[in-house]
C-alpha positions as CSV (number, residue, x, y, z in Angstrom):
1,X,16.8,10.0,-5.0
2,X,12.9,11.4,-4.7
3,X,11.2,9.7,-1.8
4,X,7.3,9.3,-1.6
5,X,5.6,8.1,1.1
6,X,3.0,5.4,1.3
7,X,0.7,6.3,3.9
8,X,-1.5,2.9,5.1
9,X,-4.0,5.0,6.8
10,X,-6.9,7.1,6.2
11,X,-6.2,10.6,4.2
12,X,-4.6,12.6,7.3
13,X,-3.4,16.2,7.0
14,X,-1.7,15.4,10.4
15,X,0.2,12.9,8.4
16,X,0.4,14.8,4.8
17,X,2.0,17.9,6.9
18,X,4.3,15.6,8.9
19,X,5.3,13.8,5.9
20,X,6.6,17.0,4.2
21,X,8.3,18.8,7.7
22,X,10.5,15.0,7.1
23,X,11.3,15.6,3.6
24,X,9.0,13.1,1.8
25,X,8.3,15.0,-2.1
26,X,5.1,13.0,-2.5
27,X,2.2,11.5,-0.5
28,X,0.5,8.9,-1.1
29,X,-2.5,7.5,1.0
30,X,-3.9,3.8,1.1
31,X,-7.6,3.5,-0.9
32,X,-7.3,6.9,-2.4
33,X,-4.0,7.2,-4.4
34,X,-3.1,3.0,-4.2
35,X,-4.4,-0.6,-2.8
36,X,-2.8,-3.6,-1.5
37,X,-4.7,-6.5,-2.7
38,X,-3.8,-10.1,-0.8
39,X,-5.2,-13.3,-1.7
40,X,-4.2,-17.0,-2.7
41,X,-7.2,-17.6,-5.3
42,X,-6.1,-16.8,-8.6
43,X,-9.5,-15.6,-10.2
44,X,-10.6,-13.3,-6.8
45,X,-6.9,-11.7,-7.2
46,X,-7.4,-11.1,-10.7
47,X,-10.4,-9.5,-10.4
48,X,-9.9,-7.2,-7.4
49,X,-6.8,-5.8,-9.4
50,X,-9.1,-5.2,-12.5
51,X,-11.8,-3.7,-10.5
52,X,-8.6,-1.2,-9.1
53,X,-7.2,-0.7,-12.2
54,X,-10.6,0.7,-13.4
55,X,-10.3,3.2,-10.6
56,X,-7.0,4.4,-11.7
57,X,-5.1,3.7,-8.5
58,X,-2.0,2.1,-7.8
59,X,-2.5,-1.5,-7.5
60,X,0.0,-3.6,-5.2
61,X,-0.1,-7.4,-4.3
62,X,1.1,-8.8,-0.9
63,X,1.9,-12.5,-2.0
64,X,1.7,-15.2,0.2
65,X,3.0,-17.7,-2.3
66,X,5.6,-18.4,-4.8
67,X,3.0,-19.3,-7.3
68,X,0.5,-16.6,-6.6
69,X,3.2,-14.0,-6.6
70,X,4.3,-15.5,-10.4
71,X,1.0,-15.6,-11.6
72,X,0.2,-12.1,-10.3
73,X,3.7,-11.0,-12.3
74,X,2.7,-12.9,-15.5
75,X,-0.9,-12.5,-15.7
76,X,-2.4,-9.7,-14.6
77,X,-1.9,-5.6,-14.5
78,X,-0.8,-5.0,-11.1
79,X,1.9,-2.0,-10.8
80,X,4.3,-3.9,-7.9
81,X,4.5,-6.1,-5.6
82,X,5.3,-5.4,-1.9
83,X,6.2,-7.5,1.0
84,X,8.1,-10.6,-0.8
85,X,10.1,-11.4,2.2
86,X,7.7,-12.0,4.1
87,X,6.7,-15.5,1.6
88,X,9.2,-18.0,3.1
89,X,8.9,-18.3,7.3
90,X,12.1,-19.9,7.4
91,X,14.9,-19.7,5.4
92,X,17.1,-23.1,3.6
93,X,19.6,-24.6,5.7
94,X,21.9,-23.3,2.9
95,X,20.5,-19.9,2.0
96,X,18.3,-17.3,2.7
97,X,14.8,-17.3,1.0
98,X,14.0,-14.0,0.1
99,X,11.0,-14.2,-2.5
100,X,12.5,-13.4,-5.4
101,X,14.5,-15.4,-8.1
102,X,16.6,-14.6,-11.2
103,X,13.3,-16.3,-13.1
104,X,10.7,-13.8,-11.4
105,X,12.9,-10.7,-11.7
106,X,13.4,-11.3,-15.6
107,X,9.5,-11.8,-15.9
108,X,9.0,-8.6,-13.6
109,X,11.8,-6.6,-15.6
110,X,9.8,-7.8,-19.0
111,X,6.3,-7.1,-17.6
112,X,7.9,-3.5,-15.8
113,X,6.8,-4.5,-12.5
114,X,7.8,-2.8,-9.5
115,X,9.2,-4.4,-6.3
116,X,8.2,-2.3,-3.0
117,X,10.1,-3.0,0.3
118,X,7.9,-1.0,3.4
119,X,10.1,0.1,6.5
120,X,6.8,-1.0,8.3
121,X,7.5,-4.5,7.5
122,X,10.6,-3.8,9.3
123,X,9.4,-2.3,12.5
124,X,6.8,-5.0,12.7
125,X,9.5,-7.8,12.3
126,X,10.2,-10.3,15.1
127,X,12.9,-11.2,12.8
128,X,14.6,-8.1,11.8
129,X,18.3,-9.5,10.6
130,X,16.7,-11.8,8.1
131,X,14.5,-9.7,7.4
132,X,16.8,-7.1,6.3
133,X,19.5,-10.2,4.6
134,X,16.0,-11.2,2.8
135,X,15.8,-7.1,1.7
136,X,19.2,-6.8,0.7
137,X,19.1,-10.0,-1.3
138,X,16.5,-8.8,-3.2
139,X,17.8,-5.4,-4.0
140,X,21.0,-6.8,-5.5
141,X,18.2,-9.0,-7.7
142,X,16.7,-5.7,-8.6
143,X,19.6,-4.2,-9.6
144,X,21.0,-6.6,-11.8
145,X,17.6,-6.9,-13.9
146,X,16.8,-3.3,-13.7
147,X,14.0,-3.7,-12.1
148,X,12.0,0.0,-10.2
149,X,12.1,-0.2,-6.9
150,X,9.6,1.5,-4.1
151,X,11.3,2.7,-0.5
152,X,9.0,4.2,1.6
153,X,7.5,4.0,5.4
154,X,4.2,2.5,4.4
155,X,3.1,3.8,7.9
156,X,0.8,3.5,9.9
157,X,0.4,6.7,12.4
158,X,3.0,9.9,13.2
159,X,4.3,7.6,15.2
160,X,6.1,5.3,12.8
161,X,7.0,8.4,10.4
162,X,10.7,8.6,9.8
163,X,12.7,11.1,8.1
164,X,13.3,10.8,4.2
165,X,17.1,11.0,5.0
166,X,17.0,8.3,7.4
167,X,15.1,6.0,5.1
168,X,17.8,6.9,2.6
169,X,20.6,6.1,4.7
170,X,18.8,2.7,5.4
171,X,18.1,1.8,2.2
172,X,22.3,2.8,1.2
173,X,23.0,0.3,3.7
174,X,20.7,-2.2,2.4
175,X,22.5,-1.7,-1.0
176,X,20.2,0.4,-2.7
């Protein structure tokens, strides 16, 4: 397994050097190489990801909503979607809500959508054992559609850079 790294800050050689002395192939930095759009109105949304898309970036979408996360998959060109998880506050007395169904995997898997999962979102996480239920959930979803998944840091500073071998290790916890 290749890893990239997602870099959420400004173009750093600090960062780009760092990145490779960890064992990351490719780096990628917020604004220049990709964007993370958010948003809950349907027509802003759509139009900040065709204004990227003209740019020829990566586009991502954090949802903040079932629906706006189904419309983003359905409707427009966005490459992936990142943060899922993070929808749902609380999980079902019954089972944990992680974002993603078998309904918006098979329109993902049609539309060849990719679903990201940031190690930031872990290290930010005042919930990090749902959190990582939520993750693994959603990886077994990914891998029973076929669906491209993203692992990366999506960091912030040096200082939340880890390794590309201890991401991997995570993510063969996580079932990936």
């Amino acid at each position: 397994m290749f890893m990239d790294n997602y870099i959420m800050g400004a173009v750093s050689d600090e960062i780009a050097a760092k990145s490779k002395e960890l064992g990351f192939e490719k780096i990628y930095f917020l604004d220049k190489d990709f964007v993370i759009i958010t948003g809950e109105n349907q027509k802003q949304v759509a139009a900040q990801i065709q204004q990227a898309k003209q740019k020829k970036t990566q586009v991502f979408y954090r949802p903040t909503t079932e629906e706006m996360l189904r419309f983003v998959l359905e409707r427009t060109m966005v490459d992936g979607v990142i943060g899922v998880e993070m929808i749902h506050p609380k999980n079902s007395l019954h089972y944990p809500r992680s974002g993603l169904d078998q309904v918006l995997c098979e329109i993902a898997a049609k539309k060849r959508k990719k679903i990201i999962f940031s190690f930031h979102d872990i290290l930010i996480s005042e919930h990090n054992a749902a959190l990582l239920r939520r993750m693994a959930m959603n990886i077994e979803l990914c891998k029973k559609y076929n669906l491209e998944m993203i692992w990366s840091t999506f960091c912030e500073s040096t200082q939340e850079l880890r390794s590309a071998s201890d991401l991997k290790s995570l993510w063969r916890v996580l079932g990936g």
